[in-house]
C-alpha positions, -999 to 999 in steps of 0.1 A, spaced: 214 239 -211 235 268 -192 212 256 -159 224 219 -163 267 231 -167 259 251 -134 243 219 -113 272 199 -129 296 223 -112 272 228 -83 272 190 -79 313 190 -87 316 212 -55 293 196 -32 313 165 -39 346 182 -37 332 198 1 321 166 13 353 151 7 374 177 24 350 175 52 362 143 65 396 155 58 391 185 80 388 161 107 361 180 125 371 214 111 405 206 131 428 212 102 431 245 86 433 239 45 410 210 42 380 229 63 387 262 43 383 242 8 356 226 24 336 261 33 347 276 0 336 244 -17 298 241 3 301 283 -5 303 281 -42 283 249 -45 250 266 -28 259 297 -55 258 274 -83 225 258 -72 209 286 -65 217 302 -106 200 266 -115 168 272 -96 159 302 -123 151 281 -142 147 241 -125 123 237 -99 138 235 -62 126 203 -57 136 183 -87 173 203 -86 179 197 -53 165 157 -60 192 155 -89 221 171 -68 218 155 -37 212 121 -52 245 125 -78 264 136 -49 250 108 -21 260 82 -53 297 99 -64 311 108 -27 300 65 -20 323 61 -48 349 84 -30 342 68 3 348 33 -10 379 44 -34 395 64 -11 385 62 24 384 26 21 346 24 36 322 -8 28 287 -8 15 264 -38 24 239 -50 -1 210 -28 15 232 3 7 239 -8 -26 201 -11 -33 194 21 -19 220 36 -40 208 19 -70 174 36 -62 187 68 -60 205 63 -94 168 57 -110 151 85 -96 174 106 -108 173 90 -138 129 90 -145 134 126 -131 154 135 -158 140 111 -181 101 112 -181 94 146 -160 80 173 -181 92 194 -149 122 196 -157 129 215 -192 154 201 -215 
């Protein structure tokens, strides 16, 4: 259970980097691209504690899809960006592999 707390907070920081890196505006601005190093930093630390004990390629499937899903949600609540009905099928997608990864894979160990 400790693995899935530490891709939750690897996930949390991905998500947290991603969004200062648009505020960084091309690492232009100091604070926003120093959060956004420290954030990519301790993000790829808290991945790499979950791949003791997750395989690589179903971690890296569950924290790249969660954060391609939340930092849309960012984009569109804060940014103000748009998503077309392709986007939101791909999404959608991406939101059920995660989910039959997590669900029906005896990869991953619960």
């Amino acid at each position: 259970m400790k693995q899935y707390l530490f891709l939750l907070l690897a996930i949390l920081c991905e998500i947290s980097g991603t969004s200062t890196l648009k505020l960084s505006e091309q690492f232009t601005k100091f604070w926003p691209s120093v959060f956004t190093i420290a954030a990519y930093t301790a993000s790829f630390y808290c991945l790499s504690i979950v791949l003791k004990a997750i395989p690589v390629g179903i971690a890296y499937a569950i924290w790249s899809g969660a954060g391609i899903v939340f930092i849309t949600l960012i984009g569109l609540l804060f940014f103000k960006q748009h998503l077309d009905l392709p986007a939101i099928i791909g999404l959608l997608l991406i939101i059920a592999g995660v989910i039959i990864i997590n669900v029906f894979s005896k990869t991953v160990s619960h």
